[in-house]
C-alpha positions as CSV (number, residue, x, y, z in Angstrom):
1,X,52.4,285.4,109.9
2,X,51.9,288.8,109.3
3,X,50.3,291.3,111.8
4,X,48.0,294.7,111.0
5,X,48.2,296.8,114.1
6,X,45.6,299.3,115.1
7,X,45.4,302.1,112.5
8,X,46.9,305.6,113.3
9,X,43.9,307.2,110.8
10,X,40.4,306.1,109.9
11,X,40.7,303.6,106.9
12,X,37.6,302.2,104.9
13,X,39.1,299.1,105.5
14,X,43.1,297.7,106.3
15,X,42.4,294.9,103.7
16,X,39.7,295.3,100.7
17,X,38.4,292.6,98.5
18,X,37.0,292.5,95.0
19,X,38.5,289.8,93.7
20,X,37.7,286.0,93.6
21,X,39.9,283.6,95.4
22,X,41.1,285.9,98.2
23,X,43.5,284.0,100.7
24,X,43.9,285.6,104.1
25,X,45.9,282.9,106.2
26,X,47.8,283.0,109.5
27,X,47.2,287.1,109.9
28,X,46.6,288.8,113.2
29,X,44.4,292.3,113.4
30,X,44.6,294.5,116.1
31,X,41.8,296.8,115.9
32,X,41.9,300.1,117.7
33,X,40.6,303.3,118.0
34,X,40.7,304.8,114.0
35,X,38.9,301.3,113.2
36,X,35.7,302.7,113.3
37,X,35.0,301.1,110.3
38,X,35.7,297.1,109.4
39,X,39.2,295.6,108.9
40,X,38.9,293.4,105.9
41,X,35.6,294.0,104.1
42,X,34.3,291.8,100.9
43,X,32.7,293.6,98.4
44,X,31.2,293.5,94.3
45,X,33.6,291.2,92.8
46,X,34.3,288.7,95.8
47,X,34.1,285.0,95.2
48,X,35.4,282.2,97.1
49,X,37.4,283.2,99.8
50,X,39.1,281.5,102.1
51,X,40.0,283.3,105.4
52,X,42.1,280.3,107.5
53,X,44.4,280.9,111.2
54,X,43.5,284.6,111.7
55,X,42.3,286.8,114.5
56,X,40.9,290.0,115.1
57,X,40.9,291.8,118.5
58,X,39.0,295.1,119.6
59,X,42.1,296.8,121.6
60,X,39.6,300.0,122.2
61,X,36.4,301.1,122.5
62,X,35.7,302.5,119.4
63,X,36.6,299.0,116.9
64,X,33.5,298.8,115.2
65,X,33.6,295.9,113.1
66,X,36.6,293.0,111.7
67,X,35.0,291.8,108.7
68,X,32.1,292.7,107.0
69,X,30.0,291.3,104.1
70,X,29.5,294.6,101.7
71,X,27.8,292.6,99.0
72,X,26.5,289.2,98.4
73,X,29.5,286.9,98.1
74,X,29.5,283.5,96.7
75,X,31.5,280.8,98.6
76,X,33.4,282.1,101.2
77,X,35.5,279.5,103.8
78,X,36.6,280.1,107.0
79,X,38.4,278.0,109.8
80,X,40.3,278.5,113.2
81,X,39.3,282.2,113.0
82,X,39.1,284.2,116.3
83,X,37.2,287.0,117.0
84,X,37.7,288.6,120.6
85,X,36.3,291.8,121.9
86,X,38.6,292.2,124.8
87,X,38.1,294.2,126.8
88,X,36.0,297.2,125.2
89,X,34.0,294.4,122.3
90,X,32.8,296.1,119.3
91,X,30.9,298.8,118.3
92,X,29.1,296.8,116.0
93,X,28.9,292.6,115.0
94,X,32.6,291.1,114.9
95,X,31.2,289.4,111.9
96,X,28.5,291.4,109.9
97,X,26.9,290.0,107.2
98,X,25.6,293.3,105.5
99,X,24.7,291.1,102.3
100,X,24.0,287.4,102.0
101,X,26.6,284.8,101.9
102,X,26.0,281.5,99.9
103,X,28.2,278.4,100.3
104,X,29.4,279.5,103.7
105,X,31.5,276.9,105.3
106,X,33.1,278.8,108.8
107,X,34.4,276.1,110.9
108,X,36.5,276.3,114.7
109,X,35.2,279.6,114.8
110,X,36.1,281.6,118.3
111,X,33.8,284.1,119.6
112,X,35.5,285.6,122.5
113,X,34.4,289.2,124.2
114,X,31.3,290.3,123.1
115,X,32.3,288.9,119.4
116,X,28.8,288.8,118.2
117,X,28.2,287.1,114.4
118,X,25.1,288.4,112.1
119,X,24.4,286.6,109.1
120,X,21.8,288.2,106.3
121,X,19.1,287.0,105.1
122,X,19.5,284.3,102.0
123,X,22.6,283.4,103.6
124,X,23.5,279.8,103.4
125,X,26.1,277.2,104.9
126,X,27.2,276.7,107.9
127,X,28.9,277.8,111.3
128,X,30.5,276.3,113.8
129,X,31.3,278.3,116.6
130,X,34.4,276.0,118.9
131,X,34.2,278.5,121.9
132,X,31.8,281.5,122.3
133,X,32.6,283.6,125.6
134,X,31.3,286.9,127.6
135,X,27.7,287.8,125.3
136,X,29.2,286.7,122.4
137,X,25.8,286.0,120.2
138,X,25.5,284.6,116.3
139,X,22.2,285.7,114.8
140,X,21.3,284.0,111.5
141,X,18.6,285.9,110.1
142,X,16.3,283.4,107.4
């Protein structure tokens, strides 16, 4: 288990992927203050990820975002990933599908806090959200 604390400056993003076959498993996010941006962001080049046992928390008022669909990615598989505002949610979706994501499959997915999901148009899959507290809304745009 490895764990990202809140960034001391404003990064584009802690973790950025171009690559196919990304594996984020078992990592923890705190996101604070200089993540006004997203902390793991996909982007031209990303194929079949897998993001399994990670969470993301907002631990201030300004966390805007903890991950973030740049461009369109093909295949992309989450489960028992946790999202959770806190106490301050975030500045934008906890999920935000900029682009469209084909074969999603996003299961035991936790939307705590104000941990609100947005999915793109021609997105396709499915999510299953285990526990969805506070406002915590999934929009799914088709």
């Amino acid at each position: 288990s490895i764990t990202f604390p809140a960034s001391t400056a404003v990064p584009t993003a802690i973790i950025r992927s171009a690559a196919a076959g990304t594996v984020l498993n078992g990592l923890t996010f705190s996101c604070g203050a200089s993540n006004t941006a997203r902390a793991v962001s996909f982007v031209t080049g990303a194929s079949d990820a897998r993001v399994t046992d990670t969470s993301f928390t907002s631990t201030a008022a300004t966390a805007a975002t903890a991950i973030e669909i740049i461009n369109a990615l093909a295949g992309l598989t989450m489960d028992n990933v946790s999202f959770d505002g806190g106490s301050f949610e975030w500045t934008a979706a906890a999920f935000l599908g900029t682009a469209a994501v084909t074969r999603l499959r996003a299961t035991r997915m936790y939307q705590l806090n104000g941990s609100d999901v947005t999915l793109a148009t021609g997105t396709t899959g499915v999510w299953q959200q285990e526990v969805s507290t506070g406002n915590s809304r999934l929009t799914w745009t088709v």
